[in-house]
C-alpha positions as YAML, in Angstrom:
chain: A
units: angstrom
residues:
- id: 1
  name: UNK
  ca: [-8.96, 19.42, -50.05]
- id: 2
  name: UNK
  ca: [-12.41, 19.13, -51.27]
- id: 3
  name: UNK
  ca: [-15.96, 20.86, -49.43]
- id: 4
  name: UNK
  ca: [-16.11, 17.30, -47.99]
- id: 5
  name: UNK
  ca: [-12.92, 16.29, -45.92]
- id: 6
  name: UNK
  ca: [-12.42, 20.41, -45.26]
- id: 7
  name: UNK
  ca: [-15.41, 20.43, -43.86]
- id: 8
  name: UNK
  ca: [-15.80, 22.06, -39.69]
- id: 9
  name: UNK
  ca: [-17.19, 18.60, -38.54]
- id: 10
  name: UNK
  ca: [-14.87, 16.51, -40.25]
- id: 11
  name: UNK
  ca: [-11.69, 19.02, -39.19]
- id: 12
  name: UNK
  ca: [-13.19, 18.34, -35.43]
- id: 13
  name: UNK
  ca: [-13.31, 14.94, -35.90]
- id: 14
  name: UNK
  ca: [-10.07, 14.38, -37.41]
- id: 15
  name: UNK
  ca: [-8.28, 16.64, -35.33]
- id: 16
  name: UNK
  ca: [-9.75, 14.36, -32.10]
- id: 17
  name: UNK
  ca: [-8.74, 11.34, -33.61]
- id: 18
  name: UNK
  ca: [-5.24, 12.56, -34.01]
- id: 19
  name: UNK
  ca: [-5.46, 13.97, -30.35]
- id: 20
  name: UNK
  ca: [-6.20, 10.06, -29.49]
- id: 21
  name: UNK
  ca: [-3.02, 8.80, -31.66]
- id: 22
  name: UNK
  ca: [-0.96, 11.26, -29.94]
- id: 23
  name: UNK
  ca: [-1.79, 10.16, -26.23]
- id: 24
  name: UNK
  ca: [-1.62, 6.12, -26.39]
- id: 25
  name: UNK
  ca: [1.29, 6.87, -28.63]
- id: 26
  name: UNK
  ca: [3.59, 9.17, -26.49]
- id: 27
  name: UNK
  ca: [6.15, 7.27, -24.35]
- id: 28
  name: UNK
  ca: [6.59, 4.59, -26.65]
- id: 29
  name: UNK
  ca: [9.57, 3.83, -28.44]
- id: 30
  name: UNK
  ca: [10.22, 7.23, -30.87]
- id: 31
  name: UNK
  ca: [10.33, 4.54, -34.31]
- id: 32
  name: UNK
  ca: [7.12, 2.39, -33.23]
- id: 33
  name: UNK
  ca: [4.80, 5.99, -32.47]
- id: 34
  name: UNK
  ca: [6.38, 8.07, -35.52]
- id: 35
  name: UNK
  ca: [5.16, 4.95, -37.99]
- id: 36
  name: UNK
  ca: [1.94, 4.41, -36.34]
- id: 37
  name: UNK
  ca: [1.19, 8.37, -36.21]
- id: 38
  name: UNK
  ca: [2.04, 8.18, -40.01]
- id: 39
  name: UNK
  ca: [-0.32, 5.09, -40.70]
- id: 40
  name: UNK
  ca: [-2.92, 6.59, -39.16]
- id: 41
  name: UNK
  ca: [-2.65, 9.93, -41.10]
- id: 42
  name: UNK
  ca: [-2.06, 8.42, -44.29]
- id: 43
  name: UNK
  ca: [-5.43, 6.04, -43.47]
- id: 44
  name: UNK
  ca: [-7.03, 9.50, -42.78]
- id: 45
  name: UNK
  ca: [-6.27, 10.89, -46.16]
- id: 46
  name: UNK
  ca: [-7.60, 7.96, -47.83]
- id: 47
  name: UNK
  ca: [-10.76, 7.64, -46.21]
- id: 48
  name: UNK
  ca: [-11.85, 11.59, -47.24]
- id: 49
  name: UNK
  ca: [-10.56, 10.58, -50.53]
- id: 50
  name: UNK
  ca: [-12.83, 7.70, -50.89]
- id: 51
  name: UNK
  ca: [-16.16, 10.04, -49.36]
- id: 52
  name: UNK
  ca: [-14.73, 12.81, -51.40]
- id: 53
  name: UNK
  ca: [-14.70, 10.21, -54.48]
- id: 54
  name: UNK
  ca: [-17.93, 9.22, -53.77]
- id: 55
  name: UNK
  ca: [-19.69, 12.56, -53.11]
- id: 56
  name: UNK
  ca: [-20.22, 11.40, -49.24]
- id: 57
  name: UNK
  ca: [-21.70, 14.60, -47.28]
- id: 58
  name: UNK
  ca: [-19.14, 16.36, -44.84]
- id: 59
  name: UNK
  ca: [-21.51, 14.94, -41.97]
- id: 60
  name: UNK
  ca: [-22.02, 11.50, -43.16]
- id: 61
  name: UNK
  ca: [-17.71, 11.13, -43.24]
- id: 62
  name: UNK
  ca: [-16.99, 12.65, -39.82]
- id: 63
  name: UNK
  ca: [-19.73, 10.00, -38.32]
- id: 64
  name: UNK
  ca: [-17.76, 7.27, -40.10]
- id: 65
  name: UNK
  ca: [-14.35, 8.52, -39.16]
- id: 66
  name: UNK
  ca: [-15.33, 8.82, -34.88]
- id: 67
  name: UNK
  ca: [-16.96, 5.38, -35.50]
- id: 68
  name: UNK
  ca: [-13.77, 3.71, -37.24]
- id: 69
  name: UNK
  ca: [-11.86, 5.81, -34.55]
- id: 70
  name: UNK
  ca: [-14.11, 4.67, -31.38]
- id: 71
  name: UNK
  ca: [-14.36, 0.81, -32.81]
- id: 72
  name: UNK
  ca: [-10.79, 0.63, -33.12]
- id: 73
  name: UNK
  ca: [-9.77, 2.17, -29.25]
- id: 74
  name: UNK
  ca: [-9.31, -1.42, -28.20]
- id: 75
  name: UNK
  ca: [-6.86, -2.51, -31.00]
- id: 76
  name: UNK
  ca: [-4.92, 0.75, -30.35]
- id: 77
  name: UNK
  ca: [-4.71, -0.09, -26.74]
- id: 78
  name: UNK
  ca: [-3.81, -3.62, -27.35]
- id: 79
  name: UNK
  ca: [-1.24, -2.48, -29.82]
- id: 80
  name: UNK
  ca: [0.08, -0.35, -27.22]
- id: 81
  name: UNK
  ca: [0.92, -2.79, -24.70]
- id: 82
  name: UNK
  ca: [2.74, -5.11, -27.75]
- id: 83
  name: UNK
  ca: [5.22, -2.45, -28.15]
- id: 84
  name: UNK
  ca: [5.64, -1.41, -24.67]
- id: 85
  name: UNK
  ca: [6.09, -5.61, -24.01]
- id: 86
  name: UNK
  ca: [8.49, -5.94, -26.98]
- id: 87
  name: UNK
  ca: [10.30, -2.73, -25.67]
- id: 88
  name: UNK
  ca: [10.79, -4.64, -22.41]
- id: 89
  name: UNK
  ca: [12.20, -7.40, -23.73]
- id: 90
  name: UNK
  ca: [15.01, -5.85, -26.04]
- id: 91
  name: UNK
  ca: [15.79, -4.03, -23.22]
- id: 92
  name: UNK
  ca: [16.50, -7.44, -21.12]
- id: 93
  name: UNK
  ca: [18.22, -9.28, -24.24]
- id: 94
  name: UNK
  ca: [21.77, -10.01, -23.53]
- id: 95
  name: UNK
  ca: [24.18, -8.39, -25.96]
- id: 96
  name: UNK
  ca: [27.39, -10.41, -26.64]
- id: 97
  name: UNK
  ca: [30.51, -9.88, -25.41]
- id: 98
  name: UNK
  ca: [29.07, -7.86, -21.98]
- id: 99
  name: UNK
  ca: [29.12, -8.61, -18.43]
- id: 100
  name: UNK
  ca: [25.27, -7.72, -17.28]
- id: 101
  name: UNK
  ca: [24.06, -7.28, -13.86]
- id: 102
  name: UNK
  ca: [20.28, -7.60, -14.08]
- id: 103
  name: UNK
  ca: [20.13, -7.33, -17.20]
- id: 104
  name: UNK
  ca: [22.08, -4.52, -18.03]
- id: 105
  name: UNK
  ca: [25.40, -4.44, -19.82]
- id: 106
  name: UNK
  ca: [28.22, -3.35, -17.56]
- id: 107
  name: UNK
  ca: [31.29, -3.98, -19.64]
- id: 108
  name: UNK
  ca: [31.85, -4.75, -22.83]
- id: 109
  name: UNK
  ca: [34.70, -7.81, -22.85]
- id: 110
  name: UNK
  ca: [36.01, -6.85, -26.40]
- id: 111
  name: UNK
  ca: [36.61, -3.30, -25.68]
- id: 112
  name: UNK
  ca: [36.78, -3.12, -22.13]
- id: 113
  name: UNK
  ca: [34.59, 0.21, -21.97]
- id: 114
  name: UNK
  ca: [32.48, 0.42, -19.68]
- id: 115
  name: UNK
  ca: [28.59, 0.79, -21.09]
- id: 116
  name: UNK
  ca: [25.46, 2.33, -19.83]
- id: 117
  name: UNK
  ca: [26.35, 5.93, -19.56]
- id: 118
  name: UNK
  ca: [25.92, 6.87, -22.29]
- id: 119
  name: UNK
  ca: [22.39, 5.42, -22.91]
- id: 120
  name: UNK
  ca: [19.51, 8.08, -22.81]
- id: 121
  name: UNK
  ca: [15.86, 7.05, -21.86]
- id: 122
  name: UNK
  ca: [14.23, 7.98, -25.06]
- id: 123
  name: UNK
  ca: [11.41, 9.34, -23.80]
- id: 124
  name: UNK
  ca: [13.13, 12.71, -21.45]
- id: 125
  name: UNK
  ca: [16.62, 12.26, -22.87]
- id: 126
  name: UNK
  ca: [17.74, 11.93, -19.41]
- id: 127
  name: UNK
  ca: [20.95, 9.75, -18.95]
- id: 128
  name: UNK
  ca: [20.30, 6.28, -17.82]
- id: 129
  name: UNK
  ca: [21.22, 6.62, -14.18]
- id: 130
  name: UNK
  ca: [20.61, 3.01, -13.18]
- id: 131
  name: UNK
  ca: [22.81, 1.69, -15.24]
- id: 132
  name: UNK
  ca: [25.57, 4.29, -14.68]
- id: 133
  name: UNK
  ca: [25.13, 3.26, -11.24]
- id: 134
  name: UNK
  ca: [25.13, -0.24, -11.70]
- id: 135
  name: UNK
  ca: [28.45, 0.30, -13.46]
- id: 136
  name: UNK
  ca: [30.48, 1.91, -10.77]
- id: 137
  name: UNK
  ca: [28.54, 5.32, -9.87]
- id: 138
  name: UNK
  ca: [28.16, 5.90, -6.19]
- id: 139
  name: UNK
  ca: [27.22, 3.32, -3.80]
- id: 140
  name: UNK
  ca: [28.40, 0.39, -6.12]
- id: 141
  name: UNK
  ca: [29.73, -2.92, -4.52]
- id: 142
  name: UNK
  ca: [33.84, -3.33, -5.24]
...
């Protein structure tokens, strides 16, 4: 790391940038935030290697990175609620082959097993307890 991108202000601003990726990343899909967290260090490195390239002053980079950073909040967000949509709707596709009760597969008819309990919410690993109700847990309809 060169005087430039190791510099305090551009450690500050970096590390706030990456405080930004973290929070309209986390709930999201584990695949979708671990790329996006990646792209956006990787575009990091590239941009202090480009000041550091051209001799840019430690000051004159961190402006550029909160700029890029504060200009691009609104494409983040946007982003954001494209993944959380597209989440939505895999999670309402019909898989074939399953009996589904608003949209969630109950049983699968080449098997016979009964699905949904063993799906986890990815985001607190918790078991999916709508659907294991939905598929016979307590208070179902017989």
């Amino acid at each position: 790391m060169s005087a430039t991108s190791g510099s305090a202000s551009v450690r500050w601003v970096r590390e706030q940038v990456l405080i930004w990726t973290l929070r309209y990343t986390t709930g999201l899909p584990r695949r979708e935030a671990e790329d996006r967290r990646a792209e956006l260090l990787s575009d990091l490195w590239e941009h202090a290697a480009a000041a550091d390239a051209r001799g840019q002053r430690p000051v004159r980079l961190a402006v550029s990175i909160a700029f890029r950073a504060l200009r691009g909040m609104p494409a983040d967000l946007r982003w954001r609620a494209a993944v959380l949509r597209k989440a939505r709707t895999r999670a309402l596709v019909p898989v074939a082959g399953t009996t589904q009760v608003a949209g969630v597969p109950l049983f699968d008819q080449t098997s016979g097993a009964l699905e949904g309990l063993d799906r986890v919410d990815e985001r607190n690993h918790e078991p999916d307890l709508m659907a294991a109700a939905l598929a016979g847990g307590a208070g179902a309809v017989h």
